[in-house]
C-alpha positions in Angstrom: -1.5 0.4 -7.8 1.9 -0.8 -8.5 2.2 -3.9 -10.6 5.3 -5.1 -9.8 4.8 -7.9 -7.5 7.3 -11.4 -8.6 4.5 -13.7 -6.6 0.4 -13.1 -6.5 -2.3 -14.7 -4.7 -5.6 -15.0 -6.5 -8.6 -15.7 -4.1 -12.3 -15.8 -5.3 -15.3 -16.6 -3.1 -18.3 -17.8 -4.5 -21.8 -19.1 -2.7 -20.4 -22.4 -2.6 -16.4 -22.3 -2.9 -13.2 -20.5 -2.0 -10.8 -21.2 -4.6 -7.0 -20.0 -4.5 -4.5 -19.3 -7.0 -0.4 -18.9 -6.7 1.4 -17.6 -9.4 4.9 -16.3 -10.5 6.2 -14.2 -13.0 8.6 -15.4 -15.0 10.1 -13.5 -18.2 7.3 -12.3 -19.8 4.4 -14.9 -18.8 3.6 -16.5 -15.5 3.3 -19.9 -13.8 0.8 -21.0 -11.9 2.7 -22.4 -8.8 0.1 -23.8 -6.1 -3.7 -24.2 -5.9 -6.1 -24.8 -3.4 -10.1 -25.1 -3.4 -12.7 -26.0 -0.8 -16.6 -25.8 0.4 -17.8 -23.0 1.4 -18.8 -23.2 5.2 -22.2 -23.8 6.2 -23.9 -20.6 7.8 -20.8 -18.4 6.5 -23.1 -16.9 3.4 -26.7 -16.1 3.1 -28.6 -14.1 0.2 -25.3 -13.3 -1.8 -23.4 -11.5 1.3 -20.9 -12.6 3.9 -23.1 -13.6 7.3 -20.5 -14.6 9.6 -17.1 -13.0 8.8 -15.7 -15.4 11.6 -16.6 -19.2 10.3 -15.1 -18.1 6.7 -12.0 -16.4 8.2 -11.1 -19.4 9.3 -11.5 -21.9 6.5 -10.1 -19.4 4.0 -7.2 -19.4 6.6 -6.6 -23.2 7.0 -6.4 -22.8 2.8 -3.8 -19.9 2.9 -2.1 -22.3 5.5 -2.5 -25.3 2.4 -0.6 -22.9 -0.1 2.6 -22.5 2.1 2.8 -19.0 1.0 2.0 -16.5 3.9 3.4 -13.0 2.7 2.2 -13.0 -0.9 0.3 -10.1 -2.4 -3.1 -10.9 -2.6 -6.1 -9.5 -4.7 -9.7 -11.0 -4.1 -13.1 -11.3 -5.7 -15.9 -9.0 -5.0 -18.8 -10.9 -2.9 -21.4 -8.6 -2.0 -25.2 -8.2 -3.2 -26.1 -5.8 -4.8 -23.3 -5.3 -7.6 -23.9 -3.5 -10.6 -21.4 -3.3 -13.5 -22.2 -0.6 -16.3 -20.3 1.4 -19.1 -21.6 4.8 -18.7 -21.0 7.3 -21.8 -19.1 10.4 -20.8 -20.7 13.8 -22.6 -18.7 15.3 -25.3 -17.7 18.3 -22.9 -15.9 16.2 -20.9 -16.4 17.2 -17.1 -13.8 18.6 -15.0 -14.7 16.5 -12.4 -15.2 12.8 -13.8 -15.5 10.9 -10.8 -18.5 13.5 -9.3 -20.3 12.7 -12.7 -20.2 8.8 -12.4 -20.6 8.9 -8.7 -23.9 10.9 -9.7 -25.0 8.8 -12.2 -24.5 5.8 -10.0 -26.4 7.0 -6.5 -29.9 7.1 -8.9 -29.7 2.8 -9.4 -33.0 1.8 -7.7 -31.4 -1.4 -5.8 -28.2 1.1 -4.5 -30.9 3.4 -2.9 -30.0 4.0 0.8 -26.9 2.2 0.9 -23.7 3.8 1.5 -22.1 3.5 -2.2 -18.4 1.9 -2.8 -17.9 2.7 -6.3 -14.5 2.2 -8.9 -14.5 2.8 -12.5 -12.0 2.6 -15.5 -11.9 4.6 -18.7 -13.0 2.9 -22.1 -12.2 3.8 -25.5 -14.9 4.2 -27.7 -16.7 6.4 -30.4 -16.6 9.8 -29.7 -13.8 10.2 -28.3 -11.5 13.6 -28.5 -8.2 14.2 -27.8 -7.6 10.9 -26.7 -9.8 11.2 -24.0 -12.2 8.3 -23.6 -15.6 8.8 -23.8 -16.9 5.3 -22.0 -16.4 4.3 -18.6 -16.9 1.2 -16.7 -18.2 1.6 -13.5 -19.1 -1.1 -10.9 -20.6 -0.4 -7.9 -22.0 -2.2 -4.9 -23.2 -1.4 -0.8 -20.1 -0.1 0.9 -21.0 -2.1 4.0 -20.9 -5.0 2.5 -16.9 -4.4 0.8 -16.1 -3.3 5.0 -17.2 -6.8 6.0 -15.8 -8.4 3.3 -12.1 -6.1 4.0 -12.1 -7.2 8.1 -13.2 -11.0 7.0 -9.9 -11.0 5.4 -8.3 -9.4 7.9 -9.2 -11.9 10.3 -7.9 -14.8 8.2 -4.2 -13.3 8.3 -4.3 -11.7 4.5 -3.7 -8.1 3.3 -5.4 -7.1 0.6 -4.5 -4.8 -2.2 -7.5 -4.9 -4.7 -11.2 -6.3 -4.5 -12.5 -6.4 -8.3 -15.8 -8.5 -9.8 -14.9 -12.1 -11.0 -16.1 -11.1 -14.6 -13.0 -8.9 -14.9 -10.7 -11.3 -13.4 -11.8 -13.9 -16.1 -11.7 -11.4 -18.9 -8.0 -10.6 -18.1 -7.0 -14.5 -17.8 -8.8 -15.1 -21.2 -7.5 -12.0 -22.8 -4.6 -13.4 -24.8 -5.7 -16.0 -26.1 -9.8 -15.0 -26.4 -9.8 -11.7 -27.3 -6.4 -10.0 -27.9 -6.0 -10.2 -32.1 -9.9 -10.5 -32.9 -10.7 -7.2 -35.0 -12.3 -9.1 -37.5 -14.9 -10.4 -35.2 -16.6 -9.9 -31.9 -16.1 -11.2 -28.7 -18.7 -12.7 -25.9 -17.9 -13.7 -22.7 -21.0 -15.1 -20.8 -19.8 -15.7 -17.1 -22.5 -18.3 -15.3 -21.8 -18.0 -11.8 -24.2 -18.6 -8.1 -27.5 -17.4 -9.0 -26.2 -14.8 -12.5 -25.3 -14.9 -15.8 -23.0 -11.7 -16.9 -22.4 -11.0 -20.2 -19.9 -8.9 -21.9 -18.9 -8.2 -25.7 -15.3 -7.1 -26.5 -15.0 -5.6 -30.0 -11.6 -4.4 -31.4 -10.3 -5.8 -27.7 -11.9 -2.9 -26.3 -15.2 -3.6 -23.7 -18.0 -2.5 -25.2 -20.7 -4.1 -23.6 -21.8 -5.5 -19.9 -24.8 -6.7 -18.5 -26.0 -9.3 -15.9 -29.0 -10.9 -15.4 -30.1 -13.1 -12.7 -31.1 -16.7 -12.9 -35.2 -17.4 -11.7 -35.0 -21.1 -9.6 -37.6 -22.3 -12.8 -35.4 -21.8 -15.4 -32.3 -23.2 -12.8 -32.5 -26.8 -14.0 -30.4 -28.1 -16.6 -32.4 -28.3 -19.5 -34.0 -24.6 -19.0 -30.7 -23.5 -18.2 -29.2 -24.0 -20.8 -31.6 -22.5 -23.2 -32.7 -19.4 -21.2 -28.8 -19.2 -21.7 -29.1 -19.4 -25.2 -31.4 -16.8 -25.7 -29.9 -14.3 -23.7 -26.8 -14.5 -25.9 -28.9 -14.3 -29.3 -30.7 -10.8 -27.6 -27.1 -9.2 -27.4 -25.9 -10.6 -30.9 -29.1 -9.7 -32.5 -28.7 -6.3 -30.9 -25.9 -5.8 -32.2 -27.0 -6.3 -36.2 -30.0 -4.2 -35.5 -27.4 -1.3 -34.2 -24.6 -1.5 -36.6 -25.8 -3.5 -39.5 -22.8 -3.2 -41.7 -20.4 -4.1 -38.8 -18.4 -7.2 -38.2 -21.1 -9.9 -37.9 -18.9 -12.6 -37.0 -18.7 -14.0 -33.4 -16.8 -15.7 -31.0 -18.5 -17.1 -27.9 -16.9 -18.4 -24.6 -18.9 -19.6 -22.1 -17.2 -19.8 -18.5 -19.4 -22.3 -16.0 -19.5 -24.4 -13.7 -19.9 -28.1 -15.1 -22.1 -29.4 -13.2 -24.9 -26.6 -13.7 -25.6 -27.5 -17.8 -25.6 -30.7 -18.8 -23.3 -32.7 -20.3 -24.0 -31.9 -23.9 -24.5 -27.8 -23.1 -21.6 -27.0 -26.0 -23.3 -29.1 -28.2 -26.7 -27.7 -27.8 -25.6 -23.9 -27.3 -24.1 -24.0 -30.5 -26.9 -25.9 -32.3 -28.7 -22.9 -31.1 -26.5 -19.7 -30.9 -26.5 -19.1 -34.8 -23.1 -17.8 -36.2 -20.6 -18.0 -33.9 -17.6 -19.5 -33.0 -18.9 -21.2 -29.3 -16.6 -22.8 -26.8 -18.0 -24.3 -23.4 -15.0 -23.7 -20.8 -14.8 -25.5 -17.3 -12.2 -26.3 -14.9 -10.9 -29.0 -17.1 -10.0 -26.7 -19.9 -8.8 -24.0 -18.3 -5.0 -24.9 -18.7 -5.8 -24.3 -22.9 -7.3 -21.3 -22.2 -5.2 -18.9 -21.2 -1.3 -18.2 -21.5 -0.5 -18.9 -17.7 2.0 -22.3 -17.8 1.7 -24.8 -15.4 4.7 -26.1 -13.2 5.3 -29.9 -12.6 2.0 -30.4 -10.3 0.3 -29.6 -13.1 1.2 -31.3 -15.8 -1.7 -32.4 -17.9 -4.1 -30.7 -15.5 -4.0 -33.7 -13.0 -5.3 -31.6 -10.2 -7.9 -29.8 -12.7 -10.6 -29.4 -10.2 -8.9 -26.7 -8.3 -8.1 -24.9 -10.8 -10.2 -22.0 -10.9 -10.2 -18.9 -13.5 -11.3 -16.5 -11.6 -8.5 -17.0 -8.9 -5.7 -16.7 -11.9 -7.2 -13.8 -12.9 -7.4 -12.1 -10.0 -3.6 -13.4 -9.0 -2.6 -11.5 -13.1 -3.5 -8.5 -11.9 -0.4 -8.0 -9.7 1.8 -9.3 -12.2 1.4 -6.6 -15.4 1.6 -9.8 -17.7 1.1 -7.9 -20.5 -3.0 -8.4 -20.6 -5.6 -6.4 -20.3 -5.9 -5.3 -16.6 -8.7 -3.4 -16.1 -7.9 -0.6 -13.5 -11.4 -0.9 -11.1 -10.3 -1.3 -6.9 -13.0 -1.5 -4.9 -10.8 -1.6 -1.6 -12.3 1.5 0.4 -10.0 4.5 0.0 -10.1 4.8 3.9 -8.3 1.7 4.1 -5.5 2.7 1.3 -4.7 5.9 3.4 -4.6 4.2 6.8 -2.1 1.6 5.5 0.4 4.5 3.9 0.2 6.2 6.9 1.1 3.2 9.2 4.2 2.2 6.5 5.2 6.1 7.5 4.7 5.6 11.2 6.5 2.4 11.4 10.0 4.1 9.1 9.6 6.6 11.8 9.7 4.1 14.4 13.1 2.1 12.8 14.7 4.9 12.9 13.7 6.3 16.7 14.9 2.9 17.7 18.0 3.0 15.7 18.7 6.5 17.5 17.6 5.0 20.8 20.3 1.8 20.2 22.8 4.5 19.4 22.3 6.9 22.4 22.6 3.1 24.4 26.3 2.4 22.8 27.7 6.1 23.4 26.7 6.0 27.3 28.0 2.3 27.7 30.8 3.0 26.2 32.1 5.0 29.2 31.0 2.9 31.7 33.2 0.0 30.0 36.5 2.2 30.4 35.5 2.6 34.2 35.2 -1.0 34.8 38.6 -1.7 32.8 40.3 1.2 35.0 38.8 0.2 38.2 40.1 -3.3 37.6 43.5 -1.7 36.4 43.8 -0.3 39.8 43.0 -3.1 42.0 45.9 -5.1 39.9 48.3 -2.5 40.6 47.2 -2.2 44.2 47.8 -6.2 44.5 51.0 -5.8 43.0 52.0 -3.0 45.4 51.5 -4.6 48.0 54.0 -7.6 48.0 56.7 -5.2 49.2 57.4 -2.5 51.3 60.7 -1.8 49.4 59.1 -1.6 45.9 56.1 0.9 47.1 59.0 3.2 48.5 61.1 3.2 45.4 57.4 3.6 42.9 56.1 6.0 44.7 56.7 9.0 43.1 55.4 6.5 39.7 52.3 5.4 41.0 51.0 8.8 42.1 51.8 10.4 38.9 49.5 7.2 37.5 46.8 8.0 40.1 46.9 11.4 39.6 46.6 10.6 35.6 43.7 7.9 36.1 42.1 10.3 38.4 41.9 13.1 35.9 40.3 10.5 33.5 37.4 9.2 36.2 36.8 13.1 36.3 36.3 13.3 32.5 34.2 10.7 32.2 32.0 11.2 35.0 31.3 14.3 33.5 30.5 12.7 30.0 27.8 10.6 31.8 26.4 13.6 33.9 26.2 15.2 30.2 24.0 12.2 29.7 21.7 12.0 32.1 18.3 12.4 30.9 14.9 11.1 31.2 14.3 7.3 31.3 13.7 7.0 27.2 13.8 3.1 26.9 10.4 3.4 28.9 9.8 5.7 27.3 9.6 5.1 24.2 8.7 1.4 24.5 5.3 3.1 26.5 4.0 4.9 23.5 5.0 1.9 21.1 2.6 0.1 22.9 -0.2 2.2 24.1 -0.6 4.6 21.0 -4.1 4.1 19.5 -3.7 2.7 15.6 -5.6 5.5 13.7 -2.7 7.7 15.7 1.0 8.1 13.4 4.2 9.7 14.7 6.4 11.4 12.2 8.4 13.6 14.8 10.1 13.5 17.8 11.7 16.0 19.7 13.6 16.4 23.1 14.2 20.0 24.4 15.9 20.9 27.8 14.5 20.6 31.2 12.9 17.5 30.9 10.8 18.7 27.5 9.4 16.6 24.1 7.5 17.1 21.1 5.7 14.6 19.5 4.1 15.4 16.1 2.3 13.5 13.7 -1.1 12.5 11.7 -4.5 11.1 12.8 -8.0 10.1 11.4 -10.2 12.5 13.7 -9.2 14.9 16.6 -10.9 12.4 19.1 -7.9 10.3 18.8 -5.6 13.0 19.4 -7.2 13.4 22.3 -7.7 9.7 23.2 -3.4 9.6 22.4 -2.7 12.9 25.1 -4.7 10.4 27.9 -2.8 7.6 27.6 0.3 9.4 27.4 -0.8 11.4 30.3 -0.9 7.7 32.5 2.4 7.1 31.5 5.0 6.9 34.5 7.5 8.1 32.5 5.1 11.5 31.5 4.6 14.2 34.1 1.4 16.0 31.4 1.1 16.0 28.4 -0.9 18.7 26.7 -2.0 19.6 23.1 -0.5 22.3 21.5 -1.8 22.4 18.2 -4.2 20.9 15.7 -5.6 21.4 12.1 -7.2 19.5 9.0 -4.2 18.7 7.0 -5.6 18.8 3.6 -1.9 17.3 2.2 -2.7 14.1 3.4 -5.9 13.7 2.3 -7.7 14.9 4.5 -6.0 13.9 8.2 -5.7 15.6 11.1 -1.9 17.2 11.9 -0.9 17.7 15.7 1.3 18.4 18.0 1.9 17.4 21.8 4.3 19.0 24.0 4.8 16.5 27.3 7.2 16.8 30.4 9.1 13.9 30.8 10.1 12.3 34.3 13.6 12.5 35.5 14.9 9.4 36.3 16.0 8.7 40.0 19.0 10.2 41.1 19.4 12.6 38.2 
């Protein structure tokens, strides 16, 4: 995925919010243009996944609408139950195949079990590691049904997107500079408290190392409980570590993303008192504008609007910009959807420049018909002016029929440049299959041939909507038949079905 993008839109989704961020490159950092945050409908979520696409559509849509900005590039936040994130260690032999091993290693998760499987996952340096190959991966993987509803909710709000990814990455990248980009002589914990889970993951030598999350029980969901369950499950992974590597850096550095109004109000105070060792800041909305190296225009001067800033949304918004942070490369956007787009950016080139051909096939036919008008008018004006005497038509005579005889020979000419134009009626045409050809149906060629003959060539998803495109073509008044003369599996284009379609056209009347 390109990362060249001068504006990006940041959206992230949670059980009870849709926060949005707006942000522009500038130089060699960004600025964080335009926020907006709101409740999350009643109804719209239920269990951790979308229920109805249409009620969130909208309000995510009446927020777009609050931003002003309708054609930004947009990356969102994975919402979809279950998710799991792991790093997964690579054998020394490294396969051929990568992707087959991971995807193998994935399917056997107990709570992915019968569900169809979207799955991402980006290389990680670690130990091991030969020819500069990594020998860790991060993979994150989740039900595939849920990532399609998630893809047309969005669609339905107006918004193309270009990259689903979890909100612990988002955060990880908009924290990078200033939490973990420098610290090699310590290691680096990033607890994410978010809905209903904790996730947890340890950076050392600014590489991930570590990930794990770990839901929250409703008994140990109040404040007090909270915030020591959270406690402990920090102290597991640091004490982990020492037991593992005992001679390794044994210095930490703790930040804790949440939600305020889940912990109480002295949570940094009593997670330090009892997370031995470390180096432990508590980070909410409120201090978001210290903790990471996106700048703030005027609106946001001293964090006045600090409730809708969200870090997740920033994050997410980063990843378009290549800010020089760490930008983990996991998509979750189905490759289907990647492959349809490409193919309707081809299609609609190849439409351009049909219609540029068709406006210039228009301009050399009434070009013609112009210089008939202008003669015919030429020769009622010399008619008129013939007329007022007798005397003057005797003594032009010979004159005037050498000009008839000249503007004769010229109607001749040019009546036989439009004959040489006559052809079917392509306006209709054309403007029949712009609107009738199914959308999983491209055209990248388009042929006329004598007698009334065209070719249409071009890529589809499945030979039932080559065939679904020859019947509506074959209803076309324009279209005596239409007929397919050839298809195959196109294995260039990942995977598509090539074809061509040889149609008679209809002469136009009086041709």
């Amino acid at each position: 995925m390109k990362s060249d993008a001068k504006i990006a839109l940041g959206i992230d989704v949670s059980e009870t919010r849709i926060d949005m961020a707006l942000l522009k490159k500038e130089g060699n950092g960004v600025k964080l243009l335009k926020t907006a945050s709101g409740p999350v409908p009643e109804g719209a979520i239920k269990d951790g996944n979308i229920e109805n696409t249409a009620v969130l559509a909208k309000a995510i849509k009446g927020l777009k609408n609050r931003i002003g900005m309708q054609t930004a590039r947009t990356v969102v936040s994975l919402f979809a139950e279950p998710t799991t994130m792991q790093i997964v260690d690579i054998p020394r032999q490294v396969p051929s195949n990568i992707g087959k091993f991971v995807r193998d290693q994935v399917k056997h998760f107990a709570v992915l079990l019968g569900k169809r499987i979207a799955l991402d996952f980006f290389a990680v340096s670690g130990v091991g590691s030969e020819a500069g190959l990594a020998s860790r991966v991060l993979t994150v993987a989740t039900d595939g049904q849920q990532v399609d509803k998630l893809v047309e909710m969005y669609s339905r709000a107006g918004i193309t997107v270009e990259a689903i990814e979890p909100p612990l990455l988002a955060c990880t990248r908009a924290l990078y500079a200033e939490k973990i980009e420098g610290k090699f002589d310590s290691n680096v914990l990033i607890a994410v408290l978010r809905d209903n889970s904790l996730t947890l993951c340890v950076f050392r030598k600014q590489t991930m190392d570590f990930v794990r999350t770990r839901q929250i029980s409703e008994e140990k969901a109040g404040q007090g409980e909270l915030c020591q369950w959270l406690a402990g499950q920090m102290n597991t992974i640091i004490q982990s570590y020492d037991v593992e590597a005992p001679l390794s850096c044994r210095k930490w550095e703790v930040t804790v993303v949440a939600d305020c109004a889940r912990l109480p109000a002295d949570a940094q105070e009593a997670l330090r008192a009892n997370v031995a060792r470390t180096n432990l800041q508590l980070l909410t909305s409120k201090d978001i504008c210290q903790a990471t190296v996106v700048s703030q225009s005027r609106r946001f001067t001293n964090c006045r609007r600090a409730n809708e800033l969200s870090l997740p949304a920033i994050g997410l918004a980063m990843k378009l910009l290549d800010a020089s942070v760490c930008n983990l490369g996991v998509n979750l956007l189905p490759p289907e959807t990647i492959r349809l787009r490409a193919t309707q950016k081809r299609a609609l080139i190849t439409a351009n420049i049909i219609a540029a051909v068709l406006l210039l096939m228009i301009l050399v036919v009434s070009g013609p018909i112009w210089k008939i008008k202008k003669l015919n008018e030429s020769i009622e004006d010399k008619k008129a002016h013939l007329s007022q005497s007798t005397h003057s038509l005797v003594e032009k005579r010979e004159s005037v029929d050498e000009q008839i005889s000249t503007i004769s020979d010229k109607l001749n000419r040019i009546n036989k440049i439009l004959d040489s134009h006559r052809d079917a009626y392509w306006p209709g045409l054309l403007s029949d299959i712009a609107k009738k050809r199914p959308k999983t149906v491209c055209i990248t060629s388009l042929s006329s041939g004598p007698d009334y003959q065209m070719s249409l060539k071009g890529l589809a998803i499945s030979n039932e909507d080559v065939y679904l495109f020859v019947d509506v073509l074959n209803k076309s008044e324009h279209i005596d038949s239409a007929v397919i003369f050839e298809t195959k599996k196109d294995s260039g284009n990942n995977g598509l079905v090539s074809y061509e379609i040889r149609c008679s056209l209809t002469a136009r009347k009086g041709v």
